[in-house]
C-alpha positions in Angstrom: 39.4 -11.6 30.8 36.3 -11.1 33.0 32.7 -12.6 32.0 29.8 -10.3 32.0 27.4 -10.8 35.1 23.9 -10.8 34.2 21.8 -8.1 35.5 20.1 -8.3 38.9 16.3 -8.7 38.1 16.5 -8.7 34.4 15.1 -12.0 33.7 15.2 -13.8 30.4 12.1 -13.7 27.9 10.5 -17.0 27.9 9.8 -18.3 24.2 6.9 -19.7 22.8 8.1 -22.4 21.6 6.5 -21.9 18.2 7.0 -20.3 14.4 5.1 -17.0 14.3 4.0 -16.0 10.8 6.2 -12.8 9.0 2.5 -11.4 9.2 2.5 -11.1 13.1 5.5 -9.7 13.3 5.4 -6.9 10.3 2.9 -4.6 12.0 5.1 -3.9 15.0 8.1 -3.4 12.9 5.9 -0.9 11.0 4.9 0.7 13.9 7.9 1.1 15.9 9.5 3.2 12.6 5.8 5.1 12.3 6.1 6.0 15.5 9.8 6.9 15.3 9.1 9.6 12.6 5.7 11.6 14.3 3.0 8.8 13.7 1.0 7.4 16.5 -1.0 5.3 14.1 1.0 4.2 10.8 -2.5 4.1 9.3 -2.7 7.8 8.6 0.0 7.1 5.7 -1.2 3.9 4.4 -4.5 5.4 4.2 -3.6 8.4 3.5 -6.0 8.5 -0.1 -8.7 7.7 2.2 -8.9 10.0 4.7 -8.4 13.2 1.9 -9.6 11.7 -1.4 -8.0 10.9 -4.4 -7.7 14.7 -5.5 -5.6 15.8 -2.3 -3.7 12.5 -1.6 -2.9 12.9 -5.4 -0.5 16.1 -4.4 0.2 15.8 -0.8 1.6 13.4 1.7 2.0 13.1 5.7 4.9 13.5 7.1 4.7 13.6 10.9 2.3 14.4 13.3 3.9 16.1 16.6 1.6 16.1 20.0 2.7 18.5 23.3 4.5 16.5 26.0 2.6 14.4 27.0 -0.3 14.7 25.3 -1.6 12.7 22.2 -4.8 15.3 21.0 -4.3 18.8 19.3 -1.3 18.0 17.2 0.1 19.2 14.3 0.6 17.4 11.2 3.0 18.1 9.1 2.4 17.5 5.0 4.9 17.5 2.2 3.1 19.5 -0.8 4.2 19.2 -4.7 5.0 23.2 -4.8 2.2 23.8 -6.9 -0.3 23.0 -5.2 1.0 24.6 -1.7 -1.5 27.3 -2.1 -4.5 25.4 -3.0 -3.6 23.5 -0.2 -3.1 26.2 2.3 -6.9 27.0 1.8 -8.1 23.5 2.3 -6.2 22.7 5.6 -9.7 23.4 7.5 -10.8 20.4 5.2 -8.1 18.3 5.9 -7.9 18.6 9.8 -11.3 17.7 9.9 -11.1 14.6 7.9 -7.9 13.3 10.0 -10.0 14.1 13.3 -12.7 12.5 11.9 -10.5 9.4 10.8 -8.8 9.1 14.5 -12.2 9.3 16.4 -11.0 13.2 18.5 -9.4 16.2 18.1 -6.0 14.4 17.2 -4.9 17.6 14.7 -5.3 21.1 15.4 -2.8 22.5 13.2 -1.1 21.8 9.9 2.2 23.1 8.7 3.0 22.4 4.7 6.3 22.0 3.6 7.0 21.7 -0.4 8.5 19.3 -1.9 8.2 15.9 -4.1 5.9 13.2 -3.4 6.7 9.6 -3.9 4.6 8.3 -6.7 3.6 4.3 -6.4 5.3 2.7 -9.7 2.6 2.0 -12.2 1.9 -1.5 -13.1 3.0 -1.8 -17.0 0.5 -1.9 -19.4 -1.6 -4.4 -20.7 -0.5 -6.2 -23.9 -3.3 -7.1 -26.5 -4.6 -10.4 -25.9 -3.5 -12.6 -29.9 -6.6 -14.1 -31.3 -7.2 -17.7 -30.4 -5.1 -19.8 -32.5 -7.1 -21.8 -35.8 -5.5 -25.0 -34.4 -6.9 -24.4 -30.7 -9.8 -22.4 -31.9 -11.1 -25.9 -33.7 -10.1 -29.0 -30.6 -12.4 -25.6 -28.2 -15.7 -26.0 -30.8 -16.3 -29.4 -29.0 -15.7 -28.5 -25.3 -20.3 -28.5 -24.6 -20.3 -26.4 -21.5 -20.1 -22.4 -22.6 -18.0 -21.7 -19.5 -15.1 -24.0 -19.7 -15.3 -23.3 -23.2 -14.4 -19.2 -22.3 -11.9 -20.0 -19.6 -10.0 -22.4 -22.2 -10.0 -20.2 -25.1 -8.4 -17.1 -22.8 -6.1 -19.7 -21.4 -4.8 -20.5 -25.5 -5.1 -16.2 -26.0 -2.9 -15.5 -22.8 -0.4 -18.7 -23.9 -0.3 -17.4 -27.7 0.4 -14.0 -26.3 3.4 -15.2 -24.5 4.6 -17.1 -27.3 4.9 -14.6 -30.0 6.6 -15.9 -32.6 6.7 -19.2 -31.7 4.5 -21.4 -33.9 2.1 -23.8 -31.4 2.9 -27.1 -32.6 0.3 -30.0 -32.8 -3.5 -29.3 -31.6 -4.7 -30.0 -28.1 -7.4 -32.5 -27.7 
């Protein structure tokens, strides 16, 4: 069995020699796949709501954007449309390729091709249970705390502890 020779000129990569953050590294992870799928700048998705508004971004979603060889201006995006909306969207493409040029600086788009299909909603955050009124027993050791501000953050520190602890009885009063 025969070792491997290393390559002529390949040299190895000299280390640092210290911890890098998950934070340095995530971006160039991001990017690399971004860039795999059509996206010079992985900014276009994550601002996506940004650059169209709320009322677009709501219905529509970037896909890719593909540039001529060798070029990286008059492009054309490509946009995943919920199929309802694929007509009003066909008649605000002038819209939208002016707010991505705007948003890259140049004539990055000049054409947009829709396809239909679903966009991927963000999962909602659950909702908000009522706060529980302030305990009697807490509500009465809180009437001697003097300044008006630590007397507010205590008593929605005992309402968000009494609504975690439904049904379990708050034994003894805090002093």
């Amino acid at each position: 069995m025969s070792r491997s020779k290393p390559r002529i000129g390949a040299e190895p990569v000299a280390r640092q020699g210290r911890a890098r953050r998950m934070g340095e590294m995530l971006p160039l992870v991001g990017a690399t796949a971004f860039r795999r799928f059509g996206f010079v700048q992985s900014s276009i998705v994550s601002r996506w709501k940004e650059i169209v508004g709320d009322r677009y971004a709501h219905v529509s979603a970037p896909e890719s954007i593909r540039f001529p060889q060798g070029k990286r201006a008059d492009g054309v995006l490509t946009l995943t449309v919920t199929p309802a909306h694929a007509p009003m969207m066909q008649h605000v493409v002038p819209v939208i390729v002016e707010r991505v040029n705007r948003f890259f600086g140049y004539v990055a788009v000049a054409r947009v091709t829709i396809r239909q299909g679903e966009i991927a909603r963000a999962a909602k955050a659950p909702p908000r249970r009522e706060l529980e009124p302030v305990p009697i027993e807490l509500g009465e050791s809180l009437r001697s705390v003097a300044d008006p501000e630590l007397k507010a953050v205590l008593e929605a520190l005992a309402r968000g502890i009494a609504t975690q602890a439904i049904g379990v009885p708050i034994l003894g009063k805090v002093r």
